[in-house]
N, C-alpha and C positions, 0 to 999 in steps of 0.2 A: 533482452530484445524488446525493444517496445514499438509504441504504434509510430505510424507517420504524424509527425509537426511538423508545421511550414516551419522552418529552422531563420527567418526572419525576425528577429524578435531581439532585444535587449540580453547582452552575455556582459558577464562578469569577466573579470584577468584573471590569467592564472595565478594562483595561491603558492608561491614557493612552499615545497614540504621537505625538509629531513629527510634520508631514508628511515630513520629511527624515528620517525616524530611526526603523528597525526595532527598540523597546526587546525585542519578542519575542526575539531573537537573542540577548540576554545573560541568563539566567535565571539562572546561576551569580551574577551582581552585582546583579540588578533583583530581589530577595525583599521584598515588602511587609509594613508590619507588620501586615498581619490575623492574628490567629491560628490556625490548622489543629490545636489542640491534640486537638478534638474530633472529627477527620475521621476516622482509624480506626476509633474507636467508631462511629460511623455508619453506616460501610460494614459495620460488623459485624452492625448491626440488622438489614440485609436477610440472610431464610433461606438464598437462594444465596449469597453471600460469607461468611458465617457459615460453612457445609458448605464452602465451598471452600479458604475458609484452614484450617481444620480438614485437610484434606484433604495439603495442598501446602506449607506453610509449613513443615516442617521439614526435608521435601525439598531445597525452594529453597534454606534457609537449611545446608545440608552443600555443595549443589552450588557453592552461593558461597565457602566454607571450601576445597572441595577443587582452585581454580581462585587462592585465596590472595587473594580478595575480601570486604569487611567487609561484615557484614549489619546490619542493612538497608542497601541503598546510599541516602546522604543526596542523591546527583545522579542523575541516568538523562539518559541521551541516546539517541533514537532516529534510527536514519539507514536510511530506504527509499530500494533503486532499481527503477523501475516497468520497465522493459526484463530486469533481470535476474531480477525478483518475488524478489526477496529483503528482508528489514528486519533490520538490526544494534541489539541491545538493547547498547547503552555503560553504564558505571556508574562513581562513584569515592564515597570515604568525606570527602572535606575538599578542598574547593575548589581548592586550591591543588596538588593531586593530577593525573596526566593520565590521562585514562577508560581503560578499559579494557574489551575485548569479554566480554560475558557469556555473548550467543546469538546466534546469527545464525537466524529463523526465513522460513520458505518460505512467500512470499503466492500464494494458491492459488487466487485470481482476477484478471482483469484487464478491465477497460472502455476505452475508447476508444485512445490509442495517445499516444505520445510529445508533449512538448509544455504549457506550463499550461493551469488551466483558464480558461474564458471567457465562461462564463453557464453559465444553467441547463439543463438539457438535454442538454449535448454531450456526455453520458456519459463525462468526462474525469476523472482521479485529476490533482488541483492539483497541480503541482510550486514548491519553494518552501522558504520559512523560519516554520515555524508552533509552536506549543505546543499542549497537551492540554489542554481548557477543561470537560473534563466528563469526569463518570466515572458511565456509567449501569449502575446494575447490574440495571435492568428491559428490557434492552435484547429485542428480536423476535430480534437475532442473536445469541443466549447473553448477552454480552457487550460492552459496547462505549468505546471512550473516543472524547471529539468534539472535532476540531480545530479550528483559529480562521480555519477558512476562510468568508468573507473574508476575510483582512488587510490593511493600511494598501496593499501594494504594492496589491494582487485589486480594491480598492476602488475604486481610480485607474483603472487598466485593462481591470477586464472590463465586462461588459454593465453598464450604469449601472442598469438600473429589475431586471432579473432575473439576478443573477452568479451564482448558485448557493447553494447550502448544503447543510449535513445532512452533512459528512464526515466520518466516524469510523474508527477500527481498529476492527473488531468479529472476532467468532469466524460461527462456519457455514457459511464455507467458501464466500460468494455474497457477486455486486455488483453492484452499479447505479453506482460513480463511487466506491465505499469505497476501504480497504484491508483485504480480508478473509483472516484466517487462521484454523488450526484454532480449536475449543473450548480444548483442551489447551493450546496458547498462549494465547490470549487471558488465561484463568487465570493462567497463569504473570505473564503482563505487568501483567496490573491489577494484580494483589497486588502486584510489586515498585512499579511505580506511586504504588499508593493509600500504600507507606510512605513512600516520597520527599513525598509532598505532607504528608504527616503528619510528617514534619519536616523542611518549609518552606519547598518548591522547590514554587513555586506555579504557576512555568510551564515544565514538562518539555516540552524542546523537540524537533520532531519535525521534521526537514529530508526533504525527498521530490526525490530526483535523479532527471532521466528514464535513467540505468544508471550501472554502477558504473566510473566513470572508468578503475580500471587494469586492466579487460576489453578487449583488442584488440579482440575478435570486438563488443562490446556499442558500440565507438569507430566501427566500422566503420559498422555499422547506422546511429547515430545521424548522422555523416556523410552519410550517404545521405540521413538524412530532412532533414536542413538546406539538402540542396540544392534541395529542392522547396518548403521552407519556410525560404528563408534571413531570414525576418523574425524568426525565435525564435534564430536567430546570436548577437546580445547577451545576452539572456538566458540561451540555456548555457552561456556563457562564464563568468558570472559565476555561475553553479550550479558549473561545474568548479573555478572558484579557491576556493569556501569549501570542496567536498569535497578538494582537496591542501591549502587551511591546514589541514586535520585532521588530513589524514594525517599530517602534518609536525612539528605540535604537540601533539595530541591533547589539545586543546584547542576549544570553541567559538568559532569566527571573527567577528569584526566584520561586520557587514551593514549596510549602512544604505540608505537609499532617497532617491534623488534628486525633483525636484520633478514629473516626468513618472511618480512610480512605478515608476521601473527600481530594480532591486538592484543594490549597487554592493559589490563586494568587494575585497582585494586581492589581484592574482596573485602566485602561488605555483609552480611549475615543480616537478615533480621527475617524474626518470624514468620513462617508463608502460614495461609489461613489452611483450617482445615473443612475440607468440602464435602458432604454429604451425599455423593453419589448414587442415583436410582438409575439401577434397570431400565433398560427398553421394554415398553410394553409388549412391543412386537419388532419382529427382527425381519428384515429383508431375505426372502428366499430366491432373488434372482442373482444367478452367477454370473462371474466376470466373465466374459467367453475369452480376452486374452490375457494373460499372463503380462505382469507388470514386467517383468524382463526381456520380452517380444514387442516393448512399445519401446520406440527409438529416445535416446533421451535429446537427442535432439534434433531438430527441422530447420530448415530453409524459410517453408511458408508456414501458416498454420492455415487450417481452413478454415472456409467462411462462410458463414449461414446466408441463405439466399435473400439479395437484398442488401449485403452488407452487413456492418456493425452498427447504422440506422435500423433497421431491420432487425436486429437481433435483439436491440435495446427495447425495441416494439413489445418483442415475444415477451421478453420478459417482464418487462411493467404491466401489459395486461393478463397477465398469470399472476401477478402481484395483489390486480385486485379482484381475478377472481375468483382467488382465497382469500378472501377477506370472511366470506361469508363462516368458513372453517376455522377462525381464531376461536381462543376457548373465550367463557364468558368472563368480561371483566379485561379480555386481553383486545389493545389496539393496535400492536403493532408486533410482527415478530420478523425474524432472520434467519433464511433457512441455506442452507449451504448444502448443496448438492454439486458430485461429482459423475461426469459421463465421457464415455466413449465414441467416439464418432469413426469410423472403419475408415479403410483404405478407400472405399466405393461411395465415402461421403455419408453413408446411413448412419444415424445412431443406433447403436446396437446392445448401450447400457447405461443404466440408471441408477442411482442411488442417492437419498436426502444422508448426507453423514452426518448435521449437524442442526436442529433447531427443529421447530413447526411440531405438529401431533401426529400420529397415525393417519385419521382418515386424509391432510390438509399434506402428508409425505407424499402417498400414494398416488394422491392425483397430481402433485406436481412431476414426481417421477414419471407417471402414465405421460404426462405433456411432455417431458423429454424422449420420450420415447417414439412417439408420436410427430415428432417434429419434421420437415421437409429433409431432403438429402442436401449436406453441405457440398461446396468445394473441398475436396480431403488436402491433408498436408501433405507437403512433397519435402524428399530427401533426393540430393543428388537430380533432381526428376523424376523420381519412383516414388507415388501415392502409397501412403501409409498412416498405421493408423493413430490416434493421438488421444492420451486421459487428459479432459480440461475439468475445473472445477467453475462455480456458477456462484455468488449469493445472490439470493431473492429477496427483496422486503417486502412483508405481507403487513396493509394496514391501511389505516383509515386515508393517510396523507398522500396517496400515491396519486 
């Protein structure tokens, strides 16, 4: 489920697929012959992308020279992991080239938790093999490009009459089921984007892992969550083998889909690093007050902090800097990922840092979730109830 875009905007034709055959997966060999001669100029009509490649485009085009990468890139590969909020912008000049990393940027929200999606509602970020099917540049969140969720697997598998839609990478920094990262990026990526499509990679493909396979600490977690959900077992399995064909090849992996709608890939083995795990210094003594199996797994609306998701975006950036002052020495920027509770009556009612910052610089951010005004609550059916959302914060000098 993700936010509102004006749905105005540049759409792609549908991709004939196989039932047996994810064609999304090869965009490097599957280029149709429509022409895209016309697609920059387009994107140039509207006054924001106008002002913004004005802006950014020569920037981009040094950063790319100073890293020994051709510009424009004729390919882009995007590879997101939802566990580590992180997205890899890949890039090469000629096909026959192996990608190379451009950016690796910080997704700086998160909804639902590990796992694909499965209808609509369950506030879930799809995990999967998909391509960028839209480039809207009237987007509510600065910015945005929209994925092709459904796909032929989503199609098979999830909720038949309601599987979800509306999934985009957008900027503002908020989500309801997105992948949202700053303004700043977003910019950066549509422009390199909109030139790959303008010459003639019509379906840049965007693979979404639930973490980043050679993470011990991120192997660990996921492990864990497999054991309570050993039904999604096949399926990361075969998420892991296309994320090591890459590493291995640096190349995009074969994928194809069997008659049940599983993805079918080939394994690929190679060494995962071994990661030195430490202890928390201190551990959290505030309890959940609900029970993960008494929060619905899926809603209608989700709630909204007062003000909106301009508003929220507020809270959070200046919480951002003002832990700054709490980074440890020598550190300028960090990531802190907190999950919370918001009741049926709208109150936040729980906090927790799960992931980044120190003790003292956890504490006070959780204290500010706690602390926060009463949102609009989620509604099921029209019955308020209540919802776990997760949050990342960036704490550091750039904010």
């Amino acid at each position: 489920m993700g936010g509102f875009h004006m749905r105005k905007s540049w759409k792609l034709g549908l991709f004939a697929l196989s039932p047996f055959f994810l064609g999304t997966i090869l965009p490097a060999t599957a280029q149709t012959s429509v022409s895209t001669l016309n697609f920059l100029s387009y994107q140039r009509s509207f006054p924001r992308i106008s002002d913004m490649m004005k802006r950014k485009e020569d920037t981009l085009m040094k950063q790319f020279q100073q890293k020994g990468l051709t510009w424009p890139a004729k390919y882009v590969y995007l590879r997101s992991f939802k566990y580590d909020s992180d997205m890899e912008l890949w890039v090469k000049g000629r096909k026959e080239e192996k990608y190379k990393l451009f950016k690796t940027y910080k997704i700086c929200a998160l909804a639902g938790t590990l796992g694909p999606k499965r209808m609509a509602g369950d506030y879930q970020v799809p995990e999967g093999f998909y391509y960028i099917n839209e480039f809207n540049p009237r987007s509510l969140y600065h910015l945005s490009l929209g994925l092709n969720y459904p796909n032929a697997s989503d199609r098979l598998l999830s909720d038949l009459s309601q599987p979800g839609g509306d999934i985009y990478i957008h900027g503002s920094c908020v989500t309801t089921g997105c992948i949202p990262i700053t303004d700043d990026q977003i910019e950066e990526l549509y422009i390199i984007a909109a030139h790959a499509k303008d010459l003639g990679e019509d379906f840049i493909p965007v693979h979404i892992f639930p973490i980043n396979f050679k993470n011990q600490r991120s192997l660990i977690y996921l492990n864990r969550y497999l054991q309570n959900f050993s039904e999604n077992a096949a399926f990361e399995k075969n998420m892991k083998n296309a994320f090591f064909y890459f590493e291995k090849y640096r190349q995009l992996p074969l994928v194809l889909i069997n008659g049940k709608g599983d993805y079918v890939t080939d394994e690929v083995s190679l060494a995962e690093p071994t990661v030195e795990l430490r202890p928390k210094k201190k551990v959290t003594h505030m309890v959940q007050p609900i029970k993960d199996e008494d929060l619905p797994k899926v809603v209608e609306k989700l709630p909204l902090f007062p003000g909106g998701n301009e508003a929220f975006q507020e809270f959070i950036t200046n919480l951002g800097k003002d832990e700054v002052k709490d980074l440890e020495n020598g550190q300028v920027k960090t990531f802190v990922l907190i999950e919370y509770i918001i009741d049926k009556d709208g109150s936040p009612v729980y906090a927790r840092v799960i992931r980044g910052g120190n003790d003292e610089m956890n504490e006070k951010i959780e204290t500010a979730f706690m602390k926060m005004p009463s949102w609009a609550p989620a509604t099921v059916a029209g019955k308020k109830v209540p919802i776990k959302l997760k949050q990342t914060i960036m704490v550091g000098v750039d904010q």
